[in-house]
C-alpha positions as protocol buffer text, in pm:
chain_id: "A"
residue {
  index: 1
  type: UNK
  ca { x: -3594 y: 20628 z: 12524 }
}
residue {
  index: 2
  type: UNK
  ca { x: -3353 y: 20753 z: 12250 }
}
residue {
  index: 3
  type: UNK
  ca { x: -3419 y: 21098 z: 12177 }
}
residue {
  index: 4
  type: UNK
  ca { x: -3453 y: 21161 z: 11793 }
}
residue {
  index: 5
  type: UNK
  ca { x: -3314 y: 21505 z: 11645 }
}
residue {
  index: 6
  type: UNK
  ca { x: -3456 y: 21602 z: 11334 }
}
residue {
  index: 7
  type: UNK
  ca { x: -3166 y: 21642 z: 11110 }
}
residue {
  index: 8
  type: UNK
  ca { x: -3119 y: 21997 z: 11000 }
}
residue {
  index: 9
  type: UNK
  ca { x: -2997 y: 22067 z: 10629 }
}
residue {
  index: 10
  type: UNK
  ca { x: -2649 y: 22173 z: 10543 }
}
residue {
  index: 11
  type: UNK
  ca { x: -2589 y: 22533 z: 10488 }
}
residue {
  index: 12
  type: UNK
  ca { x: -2496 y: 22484 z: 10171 }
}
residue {
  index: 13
  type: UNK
  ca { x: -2768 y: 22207 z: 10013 }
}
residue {
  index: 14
  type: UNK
  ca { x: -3055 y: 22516 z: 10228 }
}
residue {
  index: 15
  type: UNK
  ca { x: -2868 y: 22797 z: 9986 }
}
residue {
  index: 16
  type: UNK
  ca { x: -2908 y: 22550 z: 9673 }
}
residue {
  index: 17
  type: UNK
  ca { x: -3299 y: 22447 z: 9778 }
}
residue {
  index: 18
  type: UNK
  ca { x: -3391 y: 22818 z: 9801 }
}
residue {
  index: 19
  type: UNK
  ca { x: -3227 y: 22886 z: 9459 }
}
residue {
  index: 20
  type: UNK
  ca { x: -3460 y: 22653 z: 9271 }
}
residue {
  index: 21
  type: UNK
  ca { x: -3706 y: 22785 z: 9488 }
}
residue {
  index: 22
  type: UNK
  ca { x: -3643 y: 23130 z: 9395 }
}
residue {
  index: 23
  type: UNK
  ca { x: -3616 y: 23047 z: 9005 }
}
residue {
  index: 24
  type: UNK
  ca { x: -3871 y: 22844 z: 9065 }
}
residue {
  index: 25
  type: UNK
  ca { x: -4102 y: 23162 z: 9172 }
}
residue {
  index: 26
  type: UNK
  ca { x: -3948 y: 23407 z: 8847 }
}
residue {
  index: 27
  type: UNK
  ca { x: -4181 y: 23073 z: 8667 }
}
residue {
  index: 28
  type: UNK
  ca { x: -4486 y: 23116 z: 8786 }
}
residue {
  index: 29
  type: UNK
  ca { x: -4449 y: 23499 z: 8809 }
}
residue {
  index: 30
  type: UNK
  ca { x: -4365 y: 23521 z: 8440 }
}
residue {
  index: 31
  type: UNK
  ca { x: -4596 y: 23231 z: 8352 }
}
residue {
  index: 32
  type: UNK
  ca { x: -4913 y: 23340 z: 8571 }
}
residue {
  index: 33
  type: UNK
  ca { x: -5198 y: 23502 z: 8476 }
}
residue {
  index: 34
  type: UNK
  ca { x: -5184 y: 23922 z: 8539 }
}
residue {
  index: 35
  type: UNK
  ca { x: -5451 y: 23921 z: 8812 }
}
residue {
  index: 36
  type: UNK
  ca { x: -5217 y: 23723 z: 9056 }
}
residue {
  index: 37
  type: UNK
  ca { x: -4937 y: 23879 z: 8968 }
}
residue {
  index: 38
  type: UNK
  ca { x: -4863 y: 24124 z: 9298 }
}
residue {
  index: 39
  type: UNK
  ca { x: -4926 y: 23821 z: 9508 }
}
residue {
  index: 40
  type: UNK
  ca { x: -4654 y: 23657 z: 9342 }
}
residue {
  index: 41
  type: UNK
  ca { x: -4446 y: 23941 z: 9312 }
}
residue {
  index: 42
  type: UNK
  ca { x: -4453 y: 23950 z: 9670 }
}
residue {
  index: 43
  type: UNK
  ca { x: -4360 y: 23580 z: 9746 }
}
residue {
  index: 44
  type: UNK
  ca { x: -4075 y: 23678 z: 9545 }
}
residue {
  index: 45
  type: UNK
  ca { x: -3989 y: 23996 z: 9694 }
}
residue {
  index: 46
  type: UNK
  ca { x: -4022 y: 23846 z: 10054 }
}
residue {
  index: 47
  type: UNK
  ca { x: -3778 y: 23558 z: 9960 }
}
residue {
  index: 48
  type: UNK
  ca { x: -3522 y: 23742 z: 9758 }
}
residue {
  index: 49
  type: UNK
  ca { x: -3475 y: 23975 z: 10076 }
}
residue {
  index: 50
  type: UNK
  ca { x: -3450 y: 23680 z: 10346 }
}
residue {
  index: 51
  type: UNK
  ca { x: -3229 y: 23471 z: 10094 }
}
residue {
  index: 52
  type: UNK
  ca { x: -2993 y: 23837 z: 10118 }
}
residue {
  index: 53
  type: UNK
  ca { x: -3042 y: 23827 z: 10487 }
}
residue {
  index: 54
  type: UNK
  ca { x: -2900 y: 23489 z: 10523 }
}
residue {
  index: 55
  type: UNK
  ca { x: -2619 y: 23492 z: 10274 }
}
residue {
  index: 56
  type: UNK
  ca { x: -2525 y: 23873 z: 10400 }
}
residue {
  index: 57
  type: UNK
  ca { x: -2578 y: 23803 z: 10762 }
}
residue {
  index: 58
  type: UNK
  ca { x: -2465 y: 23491 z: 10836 }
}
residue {
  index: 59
  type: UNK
  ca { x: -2318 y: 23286 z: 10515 }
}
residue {
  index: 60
  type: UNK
  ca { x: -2030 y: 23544 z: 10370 }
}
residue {
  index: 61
  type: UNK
  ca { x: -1957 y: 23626 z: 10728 }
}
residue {
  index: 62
  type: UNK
  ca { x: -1859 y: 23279 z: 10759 }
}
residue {
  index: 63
  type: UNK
  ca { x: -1683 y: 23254 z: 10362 }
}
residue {
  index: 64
  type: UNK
  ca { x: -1473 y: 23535 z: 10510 }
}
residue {
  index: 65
  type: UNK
  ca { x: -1346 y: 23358 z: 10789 }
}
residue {
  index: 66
  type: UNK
  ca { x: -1304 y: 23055 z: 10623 }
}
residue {
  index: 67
  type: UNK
  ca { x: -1160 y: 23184 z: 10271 }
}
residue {
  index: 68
  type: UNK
  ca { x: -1069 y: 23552 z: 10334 }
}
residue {
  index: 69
  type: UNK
  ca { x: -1177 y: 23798 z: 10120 }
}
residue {
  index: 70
  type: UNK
  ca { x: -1185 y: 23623 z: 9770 }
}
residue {
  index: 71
  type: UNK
  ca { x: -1242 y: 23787 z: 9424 }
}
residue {
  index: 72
  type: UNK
  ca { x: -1567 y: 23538 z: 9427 }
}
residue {
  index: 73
  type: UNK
  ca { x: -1694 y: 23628 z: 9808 }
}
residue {
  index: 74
  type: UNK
  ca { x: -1679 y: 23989 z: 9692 }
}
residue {
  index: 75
  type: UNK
  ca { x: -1813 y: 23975 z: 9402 }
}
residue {
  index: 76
  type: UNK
  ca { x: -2105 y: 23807 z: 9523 }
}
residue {
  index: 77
  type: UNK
  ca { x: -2186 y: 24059 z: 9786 }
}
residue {
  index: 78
  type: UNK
  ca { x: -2146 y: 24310 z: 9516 }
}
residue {
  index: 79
  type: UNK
  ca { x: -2400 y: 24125 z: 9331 }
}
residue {
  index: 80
  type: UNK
  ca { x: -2657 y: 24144 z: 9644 }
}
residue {
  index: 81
  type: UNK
  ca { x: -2625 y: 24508 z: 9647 }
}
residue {
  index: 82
  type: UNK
  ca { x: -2734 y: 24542 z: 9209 }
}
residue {
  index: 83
  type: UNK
  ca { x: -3004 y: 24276 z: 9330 }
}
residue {
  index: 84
  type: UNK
  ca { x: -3170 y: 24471 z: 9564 }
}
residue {
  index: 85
  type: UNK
  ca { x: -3159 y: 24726 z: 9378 }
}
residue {
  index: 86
  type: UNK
  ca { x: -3319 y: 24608 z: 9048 }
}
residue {
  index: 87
  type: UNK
  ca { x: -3569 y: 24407 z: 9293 }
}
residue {
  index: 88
  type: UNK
  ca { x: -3653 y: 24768 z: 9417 }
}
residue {
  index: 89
  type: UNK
  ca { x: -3652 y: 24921 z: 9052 }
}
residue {
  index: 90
  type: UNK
  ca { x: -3923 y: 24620 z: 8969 }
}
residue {
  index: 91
  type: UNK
  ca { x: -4122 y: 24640 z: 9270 }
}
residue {
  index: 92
  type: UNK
  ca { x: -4184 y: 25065 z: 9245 }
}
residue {
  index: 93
  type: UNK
  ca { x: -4282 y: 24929 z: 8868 }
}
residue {
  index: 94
  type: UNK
  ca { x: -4549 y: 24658 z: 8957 }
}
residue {
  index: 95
  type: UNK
  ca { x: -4885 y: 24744 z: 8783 }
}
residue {
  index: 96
  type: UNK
  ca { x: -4709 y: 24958 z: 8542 }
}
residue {
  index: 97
  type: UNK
  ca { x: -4601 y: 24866 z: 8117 }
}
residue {
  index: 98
  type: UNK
  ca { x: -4232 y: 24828 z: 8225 }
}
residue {
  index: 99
  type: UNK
  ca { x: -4286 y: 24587 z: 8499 }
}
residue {
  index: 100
  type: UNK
  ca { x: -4225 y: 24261 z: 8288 }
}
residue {
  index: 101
  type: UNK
  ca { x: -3871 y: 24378 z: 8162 }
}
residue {
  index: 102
  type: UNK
  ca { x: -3790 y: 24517 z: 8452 }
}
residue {
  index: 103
  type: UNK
  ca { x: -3859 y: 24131 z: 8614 }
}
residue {
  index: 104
  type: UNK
  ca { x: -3663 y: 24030 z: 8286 }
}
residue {
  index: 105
  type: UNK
  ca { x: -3352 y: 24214 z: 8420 }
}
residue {
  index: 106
  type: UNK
  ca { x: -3374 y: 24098 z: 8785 }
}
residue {
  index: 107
  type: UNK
  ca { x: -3400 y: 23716 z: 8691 }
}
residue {
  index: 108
  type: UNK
  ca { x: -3115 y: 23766 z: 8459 }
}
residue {
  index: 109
  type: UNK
  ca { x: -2882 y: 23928 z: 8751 }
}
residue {
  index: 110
  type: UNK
  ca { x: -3022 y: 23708 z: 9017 }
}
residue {
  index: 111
  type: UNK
  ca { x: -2973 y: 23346 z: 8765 }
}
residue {
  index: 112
  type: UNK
  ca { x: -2614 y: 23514 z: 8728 }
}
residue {
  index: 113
  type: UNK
  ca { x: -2577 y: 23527 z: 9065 }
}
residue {
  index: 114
  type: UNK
  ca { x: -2753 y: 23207 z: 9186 }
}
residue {
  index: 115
  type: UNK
  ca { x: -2522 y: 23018 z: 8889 }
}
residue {
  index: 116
  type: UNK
  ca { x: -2151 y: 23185 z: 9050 }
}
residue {
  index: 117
  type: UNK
  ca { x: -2211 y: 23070 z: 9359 }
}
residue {
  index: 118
  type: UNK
  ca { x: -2338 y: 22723 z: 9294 }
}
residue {
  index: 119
  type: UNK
  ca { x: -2021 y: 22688 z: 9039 }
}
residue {
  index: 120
  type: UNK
  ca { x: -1784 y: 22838 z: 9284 }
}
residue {
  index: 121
  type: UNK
  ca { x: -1830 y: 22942 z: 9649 }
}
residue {
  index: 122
  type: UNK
  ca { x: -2052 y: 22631 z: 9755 }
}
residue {
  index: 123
  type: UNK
  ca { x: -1815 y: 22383 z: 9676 }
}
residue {
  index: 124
  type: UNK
  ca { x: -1542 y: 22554 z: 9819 }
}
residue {
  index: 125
  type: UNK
  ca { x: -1730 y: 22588 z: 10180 }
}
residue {
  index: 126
  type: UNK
  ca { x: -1845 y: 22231 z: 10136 }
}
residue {
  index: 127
  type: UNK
  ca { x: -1488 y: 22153 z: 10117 }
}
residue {
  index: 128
  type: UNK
  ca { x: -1351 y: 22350 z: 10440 }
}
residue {
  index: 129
  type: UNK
  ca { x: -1657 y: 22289 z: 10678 }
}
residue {
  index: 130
  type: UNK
  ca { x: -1760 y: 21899 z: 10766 }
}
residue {
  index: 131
  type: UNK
  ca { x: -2114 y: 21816 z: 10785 }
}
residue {
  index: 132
  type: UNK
  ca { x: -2220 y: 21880 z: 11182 }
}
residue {
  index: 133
  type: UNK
  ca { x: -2055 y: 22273 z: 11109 }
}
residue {
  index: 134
  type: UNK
  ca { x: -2263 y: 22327 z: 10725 }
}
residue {
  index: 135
  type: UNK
  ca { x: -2583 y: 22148 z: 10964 }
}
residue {
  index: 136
  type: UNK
  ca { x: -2558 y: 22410 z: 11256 }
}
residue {
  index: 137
  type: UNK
  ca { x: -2497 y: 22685 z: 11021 }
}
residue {
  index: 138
  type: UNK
  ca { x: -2788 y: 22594 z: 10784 }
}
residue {
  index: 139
  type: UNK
  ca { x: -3013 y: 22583 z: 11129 }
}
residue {
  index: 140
  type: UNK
  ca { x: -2902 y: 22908 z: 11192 }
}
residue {
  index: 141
  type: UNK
  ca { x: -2967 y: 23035 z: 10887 }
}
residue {
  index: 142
  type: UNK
  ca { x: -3325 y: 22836 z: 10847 }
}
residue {
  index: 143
  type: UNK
  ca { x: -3421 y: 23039 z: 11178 }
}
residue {
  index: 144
  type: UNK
  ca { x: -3306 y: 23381 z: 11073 }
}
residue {
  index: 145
  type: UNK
  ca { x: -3443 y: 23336 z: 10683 }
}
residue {
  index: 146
  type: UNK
  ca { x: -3802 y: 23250 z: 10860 }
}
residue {
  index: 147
  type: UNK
  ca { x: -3760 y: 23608 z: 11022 }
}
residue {
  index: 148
  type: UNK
  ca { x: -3640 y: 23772 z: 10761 }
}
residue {
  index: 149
  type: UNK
  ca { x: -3894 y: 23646 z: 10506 }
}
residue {
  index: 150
  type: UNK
  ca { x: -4206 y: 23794 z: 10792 }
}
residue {
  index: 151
  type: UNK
  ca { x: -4058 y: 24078 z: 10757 }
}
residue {
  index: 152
  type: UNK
  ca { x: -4172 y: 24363 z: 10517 }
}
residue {
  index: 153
  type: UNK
  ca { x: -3963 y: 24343 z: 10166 }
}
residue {
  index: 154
  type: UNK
  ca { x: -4008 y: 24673 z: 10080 }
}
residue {
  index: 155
  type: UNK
  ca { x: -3887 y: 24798 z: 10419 }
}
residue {
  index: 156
  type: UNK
  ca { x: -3589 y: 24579 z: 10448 }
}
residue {
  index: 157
  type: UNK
  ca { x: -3480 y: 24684 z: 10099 }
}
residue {
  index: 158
  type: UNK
  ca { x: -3521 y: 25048 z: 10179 }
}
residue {
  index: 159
  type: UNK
  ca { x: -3336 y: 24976 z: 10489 }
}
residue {
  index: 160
  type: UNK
  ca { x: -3067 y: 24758 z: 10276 }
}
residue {
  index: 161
  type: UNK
  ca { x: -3039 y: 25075 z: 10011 }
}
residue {
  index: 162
  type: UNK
  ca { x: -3039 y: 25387 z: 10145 }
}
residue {
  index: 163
  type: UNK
  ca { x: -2694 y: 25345 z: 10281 }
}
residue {
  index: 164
  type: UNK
  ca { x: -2576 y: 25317 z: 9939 }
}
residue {
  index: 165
  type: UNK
  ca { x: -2789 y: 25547 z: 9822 }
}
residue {
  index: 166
  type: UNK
  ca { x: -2684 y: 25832 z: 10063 }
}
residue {
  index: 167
  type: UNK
  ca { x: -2295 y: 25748 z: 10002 }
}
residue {
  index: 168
  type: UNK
  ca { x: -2376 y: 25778 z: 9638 }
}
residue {
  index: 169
  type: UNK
  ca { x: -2529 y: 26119 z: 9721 }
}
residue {
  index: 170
  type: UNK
  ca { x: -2223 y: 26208 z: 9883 }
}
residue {
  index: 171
  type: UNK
  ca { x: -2015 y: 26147 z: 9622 }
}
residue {
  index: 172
  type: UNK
  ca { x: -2198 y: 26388 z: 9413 }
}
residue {
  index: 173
  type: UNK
  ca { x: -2378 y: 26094 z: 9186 }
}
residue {
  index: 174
  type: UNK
  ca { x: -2670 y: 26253 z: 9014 }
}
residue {
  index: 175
  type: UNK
  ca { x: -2987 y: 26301 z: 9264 }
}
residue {
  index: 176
  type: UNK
  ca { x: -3252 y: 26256 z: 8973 }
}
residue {
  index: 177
  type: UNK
  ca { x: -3231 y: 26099 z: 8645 }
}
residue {
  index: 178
  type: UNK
  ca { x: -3133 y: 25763 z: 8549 }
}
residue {
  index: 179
  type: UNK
  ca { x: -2807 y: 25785 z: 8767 }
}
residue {
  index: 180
  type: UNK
  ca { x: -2532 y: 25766 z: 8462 }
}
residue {
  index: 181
  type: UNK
  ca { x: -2412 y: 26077 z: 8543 }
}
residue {
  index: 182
  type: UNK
  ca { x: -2328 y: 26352 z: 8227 }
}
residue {
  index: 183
  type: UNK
  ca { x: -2229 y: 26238 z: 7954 }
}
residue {
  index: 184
  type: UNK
  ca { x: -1859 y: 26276 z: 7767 }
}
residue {
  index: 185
  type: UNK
  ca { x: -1890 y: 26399 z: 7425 }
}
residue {
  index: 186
  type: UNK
  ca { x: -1820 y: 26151 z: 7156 }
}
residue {
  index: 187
  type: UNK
  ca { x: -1482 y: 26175 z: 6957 }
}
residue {
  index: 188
  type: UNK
  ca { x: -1491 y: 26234 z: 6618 }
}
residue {
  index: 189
  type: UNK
  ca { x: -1213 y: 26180 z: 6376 }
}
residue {
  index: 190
  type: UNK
  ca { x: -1124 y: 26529 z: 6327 }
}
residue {
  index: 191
  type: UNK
  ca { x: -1048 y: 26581 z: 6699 }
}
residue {
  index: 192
  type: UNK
  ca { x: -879 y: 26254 z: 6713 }
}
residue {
  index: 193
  type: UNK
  ca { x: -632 y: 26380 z: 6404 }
}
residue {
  index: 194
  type: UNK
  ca { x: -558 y: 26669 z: 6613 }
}
C-alpha cells in the first residue's frame, strides 16, 4: 500500500495565505461590533507575533543565505521591529478613545509591509528555491507559527522589544515622553540672513 503524504504548502504561497488572513482580521476588527472587540484584538495580536516569529526565525534567515543582505531583506526586518512596536502601542490602548487610530496606524504599516514583500522578496525566493525546498521550509514554518501563535502576544512582544528598548536607553533616547527627543529651534529669516 502506497503511502500518501499530505502535501505541505510552499513557504512562500503559507506567507501570502497568512497575509490575507491577517488583513483579513484588521476587517472584522474594524468592522465588528465594540463588545467583541478584545477577542479580536487578540486573534490579531496572537497572529501578527507568530507571522514575526516565522518570517524572523526561519524565513529572512533563509533570504539571507539565499540573497545576502539586500536593501529589501533589511528593510523588511526593520519593518517587523516598527510593527511590533505600534502592535504594542495599540494593544496598551485597547478599551481606551485612541485605540481605533492607533489600529489605523498598525494596518497602515503592516499593509505596507505585507504589500513589499509580496511585490518583491517572494518572487525572488520563489525564483532561487524549487518547490520540495519552499514545501519543507513552509512545514517548518507551519510547525513553529502553531507555537508561536499559543504563545502569549503580549509576552513575546515584550520579549521581542525590550532589547530595542534598552539599546535605545543606552543611547540616551528619552526615557518618558513620546520618544522624539528635544526639539531644535525653528529658523527664522533673521537668523538665516545672518
Amino acid at each position: 500500500m502506497e503511502e500518501q503524504r499530505s502535501k505541505s504548502m510552499k513557504a512562500t504561497d503559507l506567507l501570502k495565505s497568512q497575509h490575507q488572513d491577517i488583513m483579513e482580521m484588521f476587517e472584522k476588527l474594524q468592522d465588528g461590533d465594540a463588545d467583541d472587540a478584545s477577542q479580536r484584538f487578540d486573534d490579531l495580536a496572537r497572529a501578527l507575533v507568530a507571522h514575526d516569529a516565522i518570517e524572523r526565525e526561519i524565513f529572512y534567515p533563509l533570504c539571507e543565505e539565499l540573497l545576502g543582505e539586500t536593501d529589501e531583506l533589511m528593510g523588511a526586518v526593520v519593518e517587523h521591529r516598527v510593527m511590533e512596536f505600534c502592535l504594542y502601542v495599540a494593544m496598551e490602548s485597547l478599551g481606551k478613545d485612541d485605540f481605533g487610530a492607533k489600529i489605523g496606524v498598525l494596518r497602515k504599516v503592516v499593509l505596507e509591509h505585507l504589500e513589499d514583500e509580496e511585490d518583491a522578496l517572494l518572487p525572488r525566493i520563489d525564483g532561487e528555491l524549487d518547490e520540495d525546498r519552499l514545501e519543507k521550509v513552509g512545514e517548518q514554518m507551519e510547525e513553529h507559527y502553531e507555537q508561536a501563535e499559543s504563545a502569549s502576544a503580549r509576552e513575546a512582544l515584550q520579549e521581542a522589544l525590550t532589547p530595542l528598548v534598552s539599546s535605545l536607553l543606552k543611547r540616551g533616547a528619552p526615557a518618558k515622553g513620546n520618544g522624539a527627543g528635544p526639539r531644535r529651534p525653528k529658523r527664522t529669516r533673521a537668523r538665516a540672513a545672518q
